[in-house]
C-alpha positions in Angstrom: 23.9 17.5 45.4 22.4 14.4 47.7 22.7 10.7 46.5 19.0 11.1 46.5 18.9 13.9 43.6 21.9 11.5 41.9 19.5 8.8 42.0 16.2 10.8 40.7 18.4 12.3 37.7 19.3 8.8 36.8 16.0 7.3 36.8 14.6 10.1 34.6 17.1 9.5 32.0 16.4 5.7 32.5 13.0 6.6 31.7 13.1 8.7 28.8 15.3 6.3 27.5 13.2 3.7 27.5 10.4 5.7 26.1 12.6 6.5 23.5 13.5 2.9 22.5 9.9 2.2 22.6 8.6 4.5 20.2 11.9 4.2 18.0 11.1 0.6 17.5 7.1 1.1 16.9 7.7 3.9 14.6 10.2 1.5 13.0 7.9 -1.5 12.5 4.7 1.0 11.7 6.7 2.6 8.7 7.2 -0.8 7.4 3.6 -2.0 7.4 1.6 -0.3 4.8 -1.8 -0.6 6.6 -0.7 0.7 10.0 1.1 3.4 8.8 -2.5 4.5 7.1 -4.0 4.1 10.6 -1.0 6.5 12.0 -1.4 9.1 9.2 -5.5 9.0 9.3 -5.4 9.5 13.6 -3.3 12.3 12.2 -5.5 14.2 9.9 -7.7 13.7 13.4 -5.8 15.4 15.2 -5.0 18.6 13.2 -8.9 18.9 12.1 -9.4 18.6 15.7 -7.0 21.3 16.7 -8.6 23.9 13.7 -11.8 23.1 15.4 -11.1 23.9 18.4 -9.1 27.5 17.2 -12.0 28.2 15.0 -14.8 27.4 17.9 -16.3 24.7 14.8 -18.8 23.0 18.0 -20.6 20.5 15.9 -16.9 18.9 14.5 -15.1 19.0 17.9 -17.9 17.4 19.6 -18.3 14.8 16.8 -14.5 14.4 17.2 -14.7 14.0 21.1 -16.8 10.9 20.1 -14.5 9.7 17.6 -11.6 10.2 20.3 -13.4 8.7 23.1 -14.5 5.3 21.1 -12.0 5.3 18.5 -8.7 3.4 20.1 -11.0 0.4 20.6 -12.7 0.7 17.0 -8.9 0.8 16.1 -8.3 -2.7 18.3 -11.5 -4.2 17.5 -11.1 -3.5 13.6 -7.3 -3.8 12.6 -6.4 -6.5 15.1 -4.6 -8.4 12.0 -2.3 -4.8 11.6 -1.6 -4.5 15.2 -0.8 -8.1 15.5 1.5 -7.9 12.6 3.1 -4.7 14.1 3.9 -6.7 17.4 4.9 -10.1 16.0 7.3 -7.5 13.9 9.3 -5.8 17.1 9.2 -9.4 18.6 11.3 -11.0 15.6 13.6 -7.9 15.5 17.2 -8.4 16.8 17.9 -6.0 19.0 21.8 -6.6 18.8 21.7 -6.4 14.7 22.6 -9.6 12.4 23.5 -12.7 13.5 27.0 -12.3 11.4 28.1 -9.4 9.8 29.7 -10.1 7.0 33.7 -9.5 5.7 33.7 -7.9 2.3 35.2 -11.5 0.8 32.4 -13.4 2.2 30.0 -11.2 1.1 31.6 -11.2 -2.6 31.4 -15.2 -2.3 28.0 -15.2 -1.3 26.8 -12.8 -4.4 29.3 -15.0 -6.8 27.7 -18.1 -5.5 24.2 -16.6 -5.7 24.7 -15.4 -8.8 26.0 -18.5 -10.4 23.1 -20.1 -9.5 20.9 -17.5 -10.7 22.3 -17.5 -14.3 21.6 -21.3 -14.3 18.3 -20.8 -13.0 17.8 -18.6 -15.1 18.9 -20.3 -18.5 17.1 -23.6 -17.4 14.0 -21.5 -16.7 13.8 -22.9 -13.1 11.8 -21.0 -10.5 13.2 -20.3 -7.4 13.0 -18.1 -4.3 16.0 -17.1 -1.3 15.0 -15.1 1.0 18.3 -13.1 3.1 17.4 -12.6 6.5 19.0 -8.9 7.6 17.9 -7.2 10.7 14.4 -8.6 11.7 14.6 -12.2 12.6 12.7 -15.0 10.3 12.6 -17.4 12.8 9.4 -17.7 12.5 9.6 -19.3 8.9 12.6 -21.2 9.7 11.1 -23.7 12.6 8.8 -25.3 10.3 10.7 -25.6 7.5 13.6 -28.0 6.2 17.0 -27.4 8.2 20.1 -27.3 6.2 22.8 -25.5 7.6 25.0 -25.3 4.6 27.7 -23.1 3.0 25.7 -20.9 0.5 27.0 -22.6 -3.2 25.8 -22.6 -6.7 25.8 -26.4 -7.0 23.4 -27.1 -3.3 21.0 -23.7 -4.3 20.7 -25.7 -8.0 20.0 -28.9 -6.7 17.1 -27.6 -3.8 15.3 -25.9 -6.7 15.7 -28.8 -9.3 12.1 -29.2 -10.9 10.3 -32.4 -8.8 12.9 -31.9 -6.0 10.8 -31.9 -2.8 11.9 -28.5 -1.9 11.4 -26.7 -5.3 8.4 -24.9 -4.6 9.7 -23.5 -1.5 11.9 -20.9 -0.3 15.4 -20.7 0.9 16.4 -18.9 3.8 20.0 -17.7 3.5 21.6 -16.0 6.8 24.9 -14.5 7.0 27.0 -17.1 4.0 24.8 -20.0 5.0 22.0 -21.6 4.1 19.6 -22.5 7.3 16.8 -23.9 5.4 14.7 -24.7 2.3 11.2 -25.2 1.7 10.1 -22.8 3.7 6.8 -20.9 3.2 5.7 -17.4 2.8 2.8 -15.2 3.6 1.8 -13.7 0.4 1.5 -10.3 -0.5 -2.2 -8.6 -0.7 -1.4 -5.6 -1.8 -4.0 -4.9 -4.3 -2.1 -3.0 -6.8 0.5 -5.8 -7.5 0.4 -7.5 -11.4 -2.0 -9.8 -11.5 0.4 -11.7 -14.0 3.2 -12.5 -11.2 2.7 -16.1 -9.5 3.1 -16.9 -5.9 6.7 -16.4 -6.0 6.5 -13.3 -6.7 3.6 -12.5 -3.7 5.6 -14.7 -1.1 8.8 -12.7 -2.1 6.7 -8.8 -1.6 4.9 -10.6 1.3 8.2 -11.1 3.3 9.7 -7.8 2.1 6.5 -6.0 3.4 6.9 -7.6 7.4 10.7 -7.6 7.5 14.0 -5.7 6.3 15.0 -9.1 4.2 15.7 -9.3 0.5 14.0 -11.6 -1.4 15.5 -13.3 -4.6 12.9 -14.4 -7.2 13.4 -16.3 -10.5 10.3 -17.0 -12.8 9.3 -21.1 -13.5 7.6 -19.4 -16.2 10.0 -16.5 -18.0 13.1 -17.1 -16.4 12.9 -13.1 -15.4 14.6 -12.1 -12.4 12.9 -9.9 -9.7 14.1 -8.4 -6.3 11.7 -7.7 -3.2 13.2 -5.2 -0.8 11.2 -2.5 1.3 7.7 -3.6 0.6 8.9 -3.0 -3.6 9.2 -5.2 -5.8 11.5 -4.3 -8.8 10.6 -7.0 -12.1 12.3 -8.1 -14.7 15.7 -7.0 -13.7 18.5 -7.9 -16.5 21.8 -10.0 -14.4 23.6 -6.6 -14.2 20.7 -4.8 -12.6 20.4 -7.5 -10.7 23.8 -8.4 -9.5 24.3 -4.5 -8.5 20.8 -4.3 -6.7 22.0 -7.4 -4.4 25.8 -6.3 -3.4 24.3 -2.7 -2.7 21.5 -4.5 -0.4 24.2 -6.9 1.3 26.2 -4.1 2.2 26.1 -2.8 6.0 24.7 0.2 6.7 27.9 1.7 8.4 29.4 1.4 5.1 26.4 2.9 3.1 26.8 5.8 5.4 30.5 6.5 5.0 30.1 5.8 1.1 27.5 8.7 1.1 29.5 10.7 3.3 32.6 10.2 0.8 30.4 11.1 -1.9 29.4 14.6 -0.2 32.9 15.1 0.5 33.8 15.1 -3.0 31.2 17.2 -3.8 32.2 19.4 -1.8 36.0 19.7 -2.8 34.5 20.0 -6.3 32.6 23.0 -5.4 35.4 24.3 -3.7 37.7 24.3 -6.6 35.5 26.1 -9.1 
């Protein structure tokens, strides 16, 4: 084998690799916008009906579909510019290298005491409030215009930012790794047409950011005091302290450890199995 062949082999593999990245990371950010991934699923539907037409000689569809083919990827640009802007800004804030600081298991227990110590106060006092904990995709974005703080994530700092007539209550906190980075920052709010008409902006800032990134957004009601988590374009409502306090630690854990706890799990299922 020449250098030459050595060096053509490599560049293939150079190639598909970075043709794999690419679609990985579009695929990624498509899944996690609602809209777009309608768009993927509808070109789709295309695409099979096109396929059957073709099989079944159907003239009149395939050459309607030729049509829709040739002039659709612009309709596509020209009418969901918003979605495919949202896709790109996405893969642009996403770390490519993963979190900023991965956290030890006792830092990640003080964060959640700290957090919830706060919450309960929040709660009891009836004090809205919304922290936002950046995880994979980068909120950078939010952070620049906002209120730096750069602080130790503690119950007594998260009560005083969201202390009723404190200039940063009606904002949001930005929480990476065990720190604070900022407060009063502002969210793009959910339009998702099926959400309760009941729940304030809190509530649509917190699904807003949960629908164009991987964070976890905290919300306590001004109003009710009830406590709601946004997390993969959900939102789950009215969650007791329990719920709550589980739903966040299973979030805040890294994946690497998800994986092996559900690999344990299978393992013991397995041994179970075995035995009977």
């Amino acid at each position: 084998m020449t250098l030459a062949n050595v060096w053509s082999i490599i560049t293939k593999v150079i190639d598909i690799c970075i043709v794999w990245f690419m679609t990985y990371y579009i695929l990624k950010n498509v899944k996690n916008n609602v809209k777009m991934a309608l768009i993927v699923k509808g070109i789709i539907i295309l695409v099979i009906v096109k396929l059957f037409s073709d099989i079944l000689n159907l003239y009149t569809v395939g050459l309607l579909l030729e049509y829709v083919f040739e002039w659709g990827p612009l309709a596509v640009i020209v009418l969901f510019q918003p979605e495919i802007r949202s896709v790109l800004e996405s893969i642009g804030r996403t770390k490519l290298l993963g979190r900023n600081k991965v956290l030890t298991t006792e830092e990640r227990e003080k964060v959640v005491y700290e957090i919830m110590d706060a919450v309960e106060y929040l709660k009891k006092n009836k004090i809205g409030a919304l922290m936002v904990i950046e995880r994979d995709v980068s909120l950078s974005e939010y952070i620049a215009p906002a209120t730096k703080i750069y602080a130790d994530v503690t119950s007594p700092l998260l009560g005083t930012i969201f202390f009723p007539n404190s200039p940063l209550h009606d904002g949001g906190v930005i929480i990476q790794g065990d720190r604070i980075t900022c407060a009063g920052a502002v969210f793009k709010t959910s339009m998702d047409p099926n959400l309760n008409k009941k729940l304030g902006t809190r509530h649509r800032a917190a699904l807003g950011i949960a629908e164009e990134s991987d964070a976890i957004a905290l919300v306590v009601s001004e109003e009710t005091g009830r406590l709601s988590i946004a997390v993969d374009h959900e939102i789950h409502y009215n969650l007791s302290l329990d719920e709550f306090r589980m739903m966040l630690v299973d979030e805040l854990k890294p994946k690497s450890e998800v994986f092996y706890a559900a690999d344990s799990d299978d393992s013991e299922e397995l041994e179970s199995t075995g035995d009977r």
